[in-house]
C-alpha positions as CSV (number, residue, x, y, z in Angstrom):
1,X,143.8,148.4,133.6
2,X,146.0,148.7,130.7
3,X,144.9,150.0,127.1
4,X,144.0,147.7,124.4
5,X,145.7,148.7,121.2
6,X,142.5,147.9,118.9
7,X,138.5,147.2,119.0
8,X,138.3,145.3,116.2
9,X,141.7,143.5,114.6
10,X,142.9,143.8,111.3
11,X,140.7,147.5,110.1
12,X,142.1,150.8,110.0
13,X,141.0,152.3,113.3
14,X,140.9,155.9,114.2
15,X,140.7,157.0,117.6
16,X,138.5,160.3,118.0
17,X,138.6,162.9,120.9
18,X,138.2,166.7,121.8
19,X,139.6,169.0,124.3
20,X,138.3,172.5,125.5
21,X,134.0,171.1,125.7
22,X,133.5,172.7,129.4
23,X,135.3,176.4,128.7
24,X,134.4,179.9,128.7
25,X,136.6,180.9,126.2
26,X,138.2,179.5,122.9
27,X,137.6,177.2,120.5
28,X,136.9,173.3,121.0
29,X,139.7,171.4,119.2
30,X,139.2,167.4,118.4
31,X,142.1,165.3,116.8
32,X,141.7,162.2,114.9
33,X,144.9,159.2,115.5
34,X,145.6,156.2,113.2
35,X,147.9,153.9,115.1
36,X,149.7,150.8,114.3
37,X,147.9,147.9,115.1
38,X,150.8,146.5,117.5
39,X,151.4,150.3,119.3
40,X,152.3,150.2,122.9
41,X,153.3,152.7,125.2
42,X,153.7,152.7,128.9
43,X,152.5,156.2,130.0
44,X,150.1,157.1,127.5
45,X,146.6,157.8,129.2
46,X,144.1,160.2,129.0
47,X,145.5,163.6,128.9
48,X,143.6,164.4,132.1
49,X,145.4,162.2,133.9
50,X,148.8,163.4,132.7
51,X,151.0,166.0,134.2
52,X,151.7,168.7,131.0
53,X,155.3,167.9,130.8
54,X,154.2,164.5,129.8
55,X,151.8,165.4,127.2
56,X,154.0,167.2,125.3
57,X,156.8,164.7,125.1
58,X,153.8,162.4,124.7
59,X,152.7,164.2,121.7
60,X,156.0,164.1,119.8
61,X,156.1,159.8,120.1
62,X,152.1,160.0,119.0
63,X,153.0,162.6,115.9
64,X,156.1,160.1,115.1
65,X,154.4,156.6,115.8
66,X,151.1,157.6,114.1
67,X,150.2,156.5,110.3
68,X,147.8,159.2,110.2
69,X,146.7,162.3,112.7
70,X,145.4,165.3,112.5
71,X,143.7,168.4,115.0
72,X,141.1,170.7,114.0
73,X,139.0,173.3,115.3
74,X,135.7,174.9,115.7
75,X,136.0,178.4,116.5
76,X,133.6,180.1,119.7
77,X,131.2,182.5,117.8
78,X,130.4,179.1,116.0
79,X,130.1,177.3,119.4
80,X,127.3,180.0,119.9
81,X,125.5,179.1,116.5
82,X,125.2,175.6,117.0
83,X,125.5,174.6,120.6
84,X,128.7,172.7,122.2
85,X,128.1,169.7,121.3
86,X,127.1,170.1,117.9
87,X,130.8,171.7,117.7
88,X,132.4,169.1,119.9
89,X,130.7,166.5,117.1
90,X,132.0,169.0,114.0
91,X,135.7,169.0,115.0
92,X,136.2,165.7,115.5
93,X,134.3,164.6,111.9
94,X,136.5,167.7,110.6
95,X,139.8,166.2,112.3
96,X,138.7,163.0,110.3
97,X,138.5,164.8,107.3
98,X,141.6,166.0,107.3
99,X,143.3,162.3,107.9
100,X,145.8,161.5,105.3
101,X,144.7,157.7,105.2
102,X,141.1,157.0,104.9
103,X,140.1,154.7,108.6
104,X,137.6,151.7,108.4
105,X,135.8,152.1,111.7
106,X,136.4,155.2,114.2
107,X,136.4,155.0,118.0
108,X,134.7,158.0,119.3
109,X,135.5,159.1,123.3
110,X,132.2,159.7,124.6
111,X,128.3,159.0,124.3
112,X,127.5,160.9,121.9
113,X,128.3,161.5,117.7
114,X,126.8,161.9,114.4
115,X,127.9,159.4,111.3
116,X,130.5,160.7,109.3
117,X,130.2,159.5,105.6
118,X,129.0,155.9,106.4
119,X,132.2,155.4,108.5
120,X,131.1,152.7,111.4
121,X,131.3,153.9,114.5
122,X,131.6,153.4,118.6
123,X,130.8,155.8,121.3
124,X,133.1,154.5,124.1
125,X,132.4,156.7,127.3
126,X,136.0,157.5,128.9
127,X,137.7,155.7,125.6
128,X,140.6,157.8,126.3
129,X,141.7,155.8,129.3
130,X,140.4,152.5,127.4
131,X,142.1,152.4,124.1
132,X,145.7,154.1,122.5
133,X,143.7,155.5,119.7
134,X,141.7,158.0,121.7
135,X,144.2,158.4,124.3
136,X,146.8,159.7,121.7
137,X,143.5,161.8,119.8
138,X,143.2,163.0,123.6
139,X,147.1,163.8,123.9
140,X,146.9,165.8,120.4
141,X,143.3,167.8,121.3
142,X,144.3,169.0,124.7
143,X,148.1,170.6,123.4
144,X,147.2,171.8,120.6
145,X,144.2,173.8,122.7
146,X,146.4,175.1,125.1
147,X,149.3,175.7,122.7
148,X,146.5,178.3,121.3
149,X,144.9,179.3,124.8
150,X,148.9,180.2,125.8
151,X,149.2,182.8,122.7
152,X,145.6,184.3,123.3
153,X,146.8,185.0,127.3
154,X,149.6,187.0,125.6
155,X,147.0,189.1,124.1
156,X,144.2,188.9,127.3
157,X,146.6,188.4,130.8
158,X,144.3,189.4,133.0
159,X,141.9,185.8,132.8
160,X,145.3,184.3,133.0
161,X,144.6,181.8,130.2
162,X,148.2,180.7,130.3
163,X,146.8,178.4,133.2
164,X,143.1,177.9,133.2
165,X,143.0,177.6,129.4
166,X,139.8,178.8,129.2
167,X,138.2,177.2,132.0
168,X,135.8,178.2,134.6
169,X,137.6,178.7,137.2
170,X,136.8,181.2,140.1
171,X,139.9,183.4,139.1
172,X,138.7,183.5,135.3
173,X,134.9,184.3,136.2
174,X,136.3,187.0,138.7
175,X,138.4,188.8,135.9
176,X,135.3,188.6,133.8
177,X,133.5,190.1,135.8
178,X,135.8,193.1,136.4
179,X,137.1,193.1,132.8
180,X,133.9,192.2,131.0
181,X,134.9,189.7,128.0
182,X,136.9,189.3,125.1
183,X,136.0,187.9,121.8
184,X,137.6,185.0,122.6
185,X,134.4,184.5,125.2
186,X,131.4,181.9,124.4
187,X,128.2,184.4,124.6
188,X,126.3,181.3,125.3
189,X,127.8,180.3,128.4
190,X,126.9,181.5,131.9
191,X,130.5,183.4,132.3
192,X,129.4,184.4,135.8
193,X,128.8,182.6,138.2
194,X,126.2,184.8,140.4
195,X,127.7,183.8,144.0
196,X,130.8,186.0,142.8
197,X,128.5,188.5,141.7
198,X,127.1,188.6,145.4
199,X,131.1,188.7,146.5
200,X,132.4,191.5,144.5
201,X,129.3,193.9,145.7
């Protein structure tokens, strides 16, 4: 089914989406898009779909097609403080912030979001394969996460971060298990899973 380019015609929409929600380690990073009203493109979709060569070239016709965008983050140690949702909902309302053009209504991927200075809003579960908005706020979330998760592996190769980005994976629990964690880790999260705990013994 193909991606409608609006949900309501003739407002300033701005699609809303964050990448990074189900890792161990890292930030969570949203990004806020404001698209023409007539944007098309063939192989945008949701970034999970996409092969990483794709996003990235993706991500260069969103950054040039775009009236307004913008990524921001919410750092781990706050992820602890106030749950991952609560910092899933932060970065995007702080991506929105930080749009240069001011959007009438915002399209938010998921079930769940708090109301940003009396903006309207819909909660549109898997919007990133429904609409170019959230798609493209999709696109932006998930490179600019693994742009950062790529310089932290530089720092911490052994959870080989250059590939999992952060996720839980049985190869990222296993080298936190040997190597304890970083403070890059989410204290919050079960980092081990206890069937590998059973394994390494």
């Amino acid at each position: 089914m193909p991606l409608k380019s609006f949900y309501k015609k003739g407002i300033i929409e701005a699609g809303c989406d964050e990448a990074g929600r189900g890792c161990l380690a890292g930030p969570v990073f949203a990004s806020a898009v404001i698209l023409p009203q007539n944007f098309y493109s063939p192989l945008l979709n949701d970034s999970k779909t996409l092969k990483e060569s794709l996003r990235y070239s993706l991500r260069e016709e969103i950054k040039n097609s775009a009236l307004a965008w913008s990524v921001a983050m919410v750092e781990n140690e706050e992820i602890d403080e106030i749950n991952i949702l609560n910092a899933s909902i932060k970065a995007m309302q702080l991506a929105i912030k930080k749009l240069k053009i001011k959007p009438d209504f915002l399209l938010i991927d998921g079930n769940r979001f708090k109301p940003y200075k009396n903006i309207p809003h819909a909660c549109i579960i898997k919007g990133d394969a429904k609409f170019f908005s959230v798609a493209a706020a999709s696109i932006l979330a998930k490179t600019y996460r693994d742009d950062f998760m790529k310089q932290a592996h530089l720092k911490n190769p052994v959870y080989n971060w250059e590939k999992n980005k952060g996720y839980p994976t049985r190869e990222h629990r296993r080298a936190i298990l040997e190597n304890g964690i970083t403070d890059l880790h989410r204290r919050s999260f079960r980092l081990i899973d206890p069937q590998l705990n059973i394994d390494f013994i």
